[in-house]
N, CA, C and O of each residue as an XYZ file, in Angstrom:
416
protein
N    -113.791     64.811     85.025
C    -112.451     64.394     84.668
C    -111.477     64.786     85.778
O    -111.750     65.800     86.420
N    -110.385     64.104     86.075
C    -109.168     64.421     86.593
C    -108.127     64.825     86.061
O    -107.851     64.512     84.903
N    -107.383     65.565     86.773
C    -105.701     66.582     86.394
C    -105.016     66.867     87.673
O    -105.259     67.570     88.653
N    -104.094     66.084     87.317
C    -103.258     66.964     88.552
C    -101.606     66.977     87.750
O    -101.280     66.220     86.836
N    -100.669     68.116     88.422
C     -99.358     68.131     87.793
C     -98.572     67.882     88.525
O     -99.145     67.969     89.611
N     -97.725     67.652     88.667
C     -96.034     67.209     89.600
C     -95.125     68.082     89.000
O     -94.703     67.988     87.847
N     -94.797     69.066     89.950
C     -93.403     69.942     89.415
C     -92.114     69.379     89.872
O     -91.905     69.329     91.084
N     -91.117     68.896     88.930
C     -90.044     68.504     89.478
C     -88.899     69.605     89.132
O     -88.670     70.403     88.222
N     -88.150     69.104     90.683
C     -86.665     70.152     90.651
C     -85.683     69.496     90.642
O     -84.776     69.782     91.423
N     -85.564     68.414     89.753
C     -84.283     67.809     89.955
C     -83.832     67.553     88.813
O     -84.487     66.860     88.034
N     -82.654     68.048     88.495
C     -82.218     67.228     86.885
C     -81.529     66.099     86.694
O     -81.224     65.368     87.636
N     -81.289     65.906     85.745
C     -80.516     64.831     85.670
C     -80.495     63.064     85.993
O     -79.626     62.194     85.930
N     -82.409     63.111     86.479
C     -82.788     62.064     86.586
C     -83.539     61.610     85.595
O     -84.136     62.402     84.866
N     -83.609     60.434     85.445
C     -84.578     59.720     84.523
C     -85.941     58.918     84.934
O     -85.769     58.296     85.983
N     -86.902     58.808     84.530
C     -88.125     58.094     84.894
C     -87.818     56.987     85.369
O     -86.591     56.905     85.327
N     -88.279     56.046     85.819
C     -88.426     54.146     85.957
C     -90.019     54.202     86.511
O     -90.588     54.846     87.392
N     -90.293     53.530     85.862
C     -91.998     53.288     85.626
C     -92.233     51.492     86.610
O     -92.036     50.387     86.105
N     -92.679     51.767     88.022
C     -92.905     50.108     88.582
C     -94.293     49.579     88.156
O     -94.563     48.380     88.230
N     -95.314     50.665     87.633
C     -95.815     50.327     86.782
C     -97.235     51.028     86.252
O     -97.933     51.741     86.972
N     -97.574     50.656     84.687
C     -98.144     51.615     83.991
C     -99.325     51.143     83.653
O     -99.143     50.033     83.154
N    -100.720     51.483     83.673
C    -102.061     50.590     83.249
C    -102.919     51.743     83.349
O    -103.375     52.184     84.405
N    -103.189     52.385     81.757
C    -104.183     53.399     81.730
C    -105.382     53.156     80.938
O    -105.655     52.020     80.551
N    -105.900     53.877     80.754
C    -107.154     53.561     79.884
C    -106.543     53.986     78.462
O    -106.196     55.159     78.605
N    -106.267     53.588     77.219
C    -105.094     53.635     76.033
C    -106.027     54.590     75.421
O    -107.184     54.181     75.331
N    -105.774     55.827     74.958
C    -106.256     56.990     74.077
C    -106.900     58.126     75.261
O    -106.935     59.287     74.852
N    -107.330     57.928     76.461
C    -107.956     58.564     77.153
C    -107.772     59.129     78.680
O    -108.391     60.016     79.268
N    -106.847     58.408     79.042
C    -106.153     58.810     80.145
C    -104.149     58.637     80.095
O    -103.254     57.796     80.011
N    -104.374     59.993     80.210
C    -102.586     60.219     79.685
C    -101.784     60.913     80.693
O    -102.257     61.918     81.223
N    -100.776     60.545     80.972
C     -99.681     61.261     81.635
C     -98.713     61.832     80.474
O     -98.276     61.186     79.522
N     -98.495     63.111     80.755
C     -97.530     64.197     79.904
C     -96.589     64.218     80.657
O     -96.631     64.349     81.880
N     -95.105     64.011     79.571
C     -93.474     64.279     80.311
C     -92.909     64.570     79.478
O     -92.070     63.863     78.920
N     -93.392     66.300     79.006
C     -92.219     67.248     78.333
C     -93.176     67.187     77.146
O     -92.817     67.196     75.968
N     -94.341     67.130     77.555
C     -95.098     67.345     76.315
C     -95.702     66.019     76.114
O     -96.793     66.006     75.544
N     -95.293     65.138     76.404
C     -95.157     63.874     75.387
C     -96.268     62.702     75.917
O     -96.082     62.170     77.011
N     -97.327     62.368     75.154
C     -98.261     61.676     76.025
C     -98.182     60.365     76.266
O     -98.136     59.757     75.196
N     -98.146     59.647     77.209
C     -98.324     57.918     77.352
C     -99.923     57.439     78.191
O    -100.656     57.975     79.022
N     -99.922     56.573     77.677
C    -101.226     56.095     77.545
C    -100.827     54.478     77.571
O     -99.697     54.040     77.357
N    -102.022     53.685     77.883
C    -102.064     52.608     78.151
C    -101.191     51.805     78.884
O    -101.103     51.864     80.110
N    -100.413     50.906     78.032
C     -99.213     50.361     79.059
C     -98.494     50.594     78.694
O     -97.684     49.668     78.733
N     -97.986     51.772     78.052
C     -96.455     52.792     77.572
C     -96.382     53.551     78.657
O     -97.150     54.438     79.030
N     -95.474     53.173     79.108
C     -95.230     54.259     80.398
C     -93.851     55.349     79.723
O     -93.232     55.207     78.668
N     -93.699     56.455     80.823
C     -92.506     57.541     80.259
C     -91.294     56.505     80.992
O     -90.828     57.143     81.936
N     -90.757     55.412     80.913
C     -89.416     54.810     81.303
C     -88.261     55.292     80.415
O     -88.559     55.354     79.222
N     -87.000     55.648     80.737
C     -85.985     56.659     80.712
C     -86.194     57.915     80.453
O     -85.120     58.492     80.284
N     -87.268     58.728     80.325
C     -87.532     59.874     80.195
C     -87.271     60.772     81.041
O     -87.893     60.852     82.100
N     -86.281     61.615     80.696
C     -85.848     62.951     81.572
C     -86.666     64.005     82.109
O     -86.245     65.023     81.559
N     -87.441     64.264     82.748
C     -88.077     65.131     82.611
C     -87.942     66.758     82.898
O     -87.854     66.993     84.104
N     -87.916     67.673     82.238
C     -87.491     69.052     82.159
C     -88.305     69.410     83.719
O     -89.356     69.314     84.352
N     -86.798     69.920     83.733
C     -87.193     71.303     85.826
C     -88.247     72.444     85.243
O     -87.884     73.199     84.340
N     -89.015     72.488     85.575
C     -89.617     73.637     85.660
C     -91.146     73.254     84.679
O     -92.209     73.850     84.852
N     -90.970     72.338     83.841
C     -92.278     71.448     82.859
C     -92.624     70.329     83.362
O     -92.080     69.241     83.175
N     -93.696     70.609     84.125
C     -94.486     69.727     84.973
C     -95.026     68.575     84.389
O     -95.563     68.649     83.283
N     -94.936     67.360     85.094
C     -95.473     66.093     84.453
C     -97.062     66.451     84.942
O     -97.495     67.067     85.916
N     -97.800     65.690     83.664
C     -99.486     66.076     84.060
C    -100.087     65.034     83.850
O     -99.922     64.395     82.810
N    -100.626     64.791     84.483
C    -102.019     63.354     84.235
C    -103.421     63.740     84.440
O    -103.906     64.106     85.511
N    -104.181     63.595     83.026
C    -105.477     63.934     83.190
C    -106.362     62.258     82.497
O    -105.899     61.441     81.702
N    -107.520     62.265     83.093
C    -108.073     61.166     82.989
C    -109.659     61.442     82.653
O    -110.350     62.425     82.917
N    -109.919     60.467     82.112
C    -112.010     60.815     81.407
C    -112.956     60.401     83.036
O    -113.872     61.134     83.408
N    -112.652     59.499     83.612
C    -112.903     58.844     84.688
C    -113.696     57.972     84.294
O    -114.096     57.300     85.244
N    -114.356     57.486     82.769
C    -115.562     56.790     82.520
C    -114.578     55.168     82.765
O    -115.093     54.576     83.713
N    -113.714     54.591     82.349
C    -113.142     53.441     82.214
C    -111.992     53.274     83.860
O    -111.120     54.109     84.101
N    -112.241     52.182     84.688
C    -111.284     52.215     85.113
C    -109.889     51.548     85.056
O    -110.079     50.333     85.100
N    -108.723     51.794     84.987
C    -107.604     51.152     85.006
C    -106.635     51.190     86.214
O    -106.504     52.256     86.815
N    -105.808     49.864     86.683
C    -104.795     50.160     87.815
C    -104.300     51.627     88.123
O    -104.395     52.095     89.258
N    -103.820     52.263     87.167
C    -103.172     53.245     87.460
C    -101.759     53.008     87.049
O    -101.439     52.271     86.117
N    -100.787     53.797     87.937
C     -99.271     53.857     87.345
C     -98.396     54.386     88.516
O     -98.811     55.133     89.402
N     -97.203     53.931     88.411
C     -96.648     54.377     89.995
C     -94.877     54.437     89.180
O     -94.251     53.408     88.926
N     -94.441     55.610     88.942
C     -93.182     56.260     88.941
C     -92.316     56.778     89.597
O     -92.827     57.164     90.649
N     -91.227     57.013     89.558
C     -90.394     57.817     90.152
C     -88.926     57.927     89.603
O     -88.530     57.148     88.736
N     -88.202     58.826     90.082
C     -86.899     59.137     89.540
C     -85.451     58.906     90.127
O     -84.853     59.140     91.177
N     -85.242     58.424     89.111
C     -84.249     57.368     89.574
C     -82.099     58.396     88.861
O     -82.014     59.037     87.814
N     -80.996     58.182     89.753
C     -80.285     58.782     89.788
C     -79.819     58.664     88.070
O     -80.180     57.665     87.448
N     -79.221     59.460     87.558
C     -78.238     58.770     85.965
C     -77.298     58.351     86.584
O     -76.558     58.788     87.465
N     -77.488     56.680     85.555
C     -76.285     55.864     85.728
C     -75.175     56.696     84.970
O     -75.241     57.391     83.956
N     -73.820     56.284     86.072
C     -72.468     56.862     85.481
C     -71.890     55.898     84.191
O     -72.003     54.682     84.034
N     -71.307     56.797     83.436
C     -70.610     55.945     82.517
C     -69.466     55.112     83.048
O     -68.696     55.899     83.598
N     -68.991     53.844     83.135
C     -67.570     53.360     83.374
C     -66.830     53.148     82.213
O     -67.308     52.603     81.218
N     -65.487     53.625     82.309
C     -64.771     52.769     81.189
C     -63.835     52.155     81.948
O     -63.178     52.632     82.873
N     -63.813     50.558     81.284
C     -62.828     49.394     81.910
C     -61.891     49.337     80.721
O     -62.084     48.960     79.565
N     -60.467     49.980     81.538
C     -59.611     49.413     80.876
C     -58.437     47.987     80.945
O     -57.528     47.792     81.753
N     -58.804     47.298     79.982
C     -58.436     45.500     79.532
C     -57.373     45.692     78.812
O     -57.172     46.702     78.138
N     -56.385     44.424     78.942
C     -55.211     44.408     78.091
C     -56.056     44.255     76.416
O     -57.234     44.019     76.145
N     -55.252     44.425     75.824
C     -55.418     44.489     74.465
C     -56.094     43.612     73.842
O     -56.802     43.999     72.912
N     -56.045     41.827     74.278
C     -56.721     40.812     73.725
C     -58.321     41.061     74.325
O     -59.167     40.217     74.031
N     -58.612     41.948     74.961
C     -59.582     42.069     75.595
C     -60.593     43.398     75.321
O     -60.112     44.531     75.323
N     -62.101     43.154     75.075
C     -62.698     44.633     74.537
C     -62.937     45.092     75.788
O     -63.171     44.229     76.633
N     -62.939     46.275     76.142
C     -63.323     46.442     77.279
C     -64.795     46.589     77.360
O     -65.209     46.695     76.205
N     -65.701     46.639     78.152
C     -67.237     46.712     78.579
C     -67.382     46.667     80.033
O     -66.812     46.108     80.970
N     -68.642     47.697     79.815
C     -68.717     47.515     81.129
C     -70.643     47.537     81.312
O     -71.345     48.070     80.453
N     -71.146     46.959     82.390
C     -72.561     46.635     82.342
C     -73.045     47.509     83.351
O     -72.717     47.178     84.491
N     -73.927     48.823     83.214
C     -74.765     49.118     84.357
C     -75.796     48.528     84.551
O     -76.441     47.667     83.952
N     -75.934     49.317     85.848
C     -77.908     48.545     85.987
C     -79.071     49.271     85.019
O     -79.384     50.367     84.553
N     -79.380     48.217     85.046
C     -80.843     48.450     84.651
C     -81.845     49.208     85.029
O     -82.565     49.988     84.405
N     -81.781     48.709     86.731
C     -83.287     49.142     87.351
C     -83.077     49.270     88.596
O     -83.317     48.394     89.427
N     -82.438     50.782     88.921
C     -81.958     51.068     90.483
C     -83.546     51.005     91.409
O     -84.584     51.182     90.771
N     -83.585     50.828     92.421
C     -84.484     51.191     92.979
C     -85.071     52.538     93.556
O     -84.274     53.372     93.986
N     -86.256     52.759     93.583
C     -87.129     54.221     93.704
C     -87.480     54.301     95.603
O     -88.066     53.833     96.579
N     -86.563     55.305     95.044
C     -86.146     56.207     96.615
C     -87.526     56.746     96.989
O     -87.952     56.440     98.102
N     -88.517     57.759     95.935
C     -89.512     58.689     96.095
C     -90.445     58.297     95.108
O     -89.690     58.158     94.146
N     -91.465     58.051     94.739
C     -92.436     57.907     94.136
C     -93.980     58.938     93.907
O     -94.619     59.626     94.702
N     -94.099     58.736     92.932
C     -95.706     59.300     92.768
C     -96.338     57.980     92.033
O     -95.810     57.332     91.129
N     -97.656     57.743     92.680
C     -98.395     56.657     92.195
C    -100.215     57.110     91.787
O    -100.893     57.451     92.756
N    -100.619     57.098     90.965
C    -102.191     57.478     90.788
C    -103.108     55.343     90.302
O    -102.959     54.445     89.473
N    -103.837     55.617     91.351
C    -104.743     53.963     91.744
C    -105.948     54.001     90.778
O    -106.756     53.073     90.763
């Protein structure tokens, strides 16, 4: 079997998953405890400084793999509109990944 962990030092970021393909019940990545498997990836998941993300695998089945990284928190905006108007405002979705970890 395989394990390896990723210690992260950064807060305040969130996951973005470019993409997730495991073997579903048997090969899992942990983020804060929390297991994903198959094609559930950890996408917006914060992951705690100092609680290492872990991926362990059976090696009997193979799957693509999964390729993550952490992406900045979007800021809140507030738009303020005259009165006939609600205000809203739209962030992104899906900044792009500066740093990555990927397992093939």
């Amino acid at each position: 079997s395989q394990r390896c962990s990723i210690n992260v030092n950064e807060n305040g970021k969130a996951i973005s998953v470019e993409s997730f393909q495991t073997e579903s019940g048997y090969d899992k990545l942990f983020v804060n405890g929390e297991a994903f498997s198959g094609s559930s990836g950890p996408a917006g998941k914060y992951p705690s400084t100092g609680r290492p993300i872990t991926w362990t695998s059976d090696e009997i089945v193979a799957s693509p793999g999964w390729k993550i990284c952490l992406t900045a928190a979007v800021p809140t905006t507030t738009v303020t509109m005259p009165p006939t108007e609600a205000p809203s405002s739209t962030p992104p979705i899906d900044a792009p990944c500066a740093g990555a970890w990927s397992v093939t």
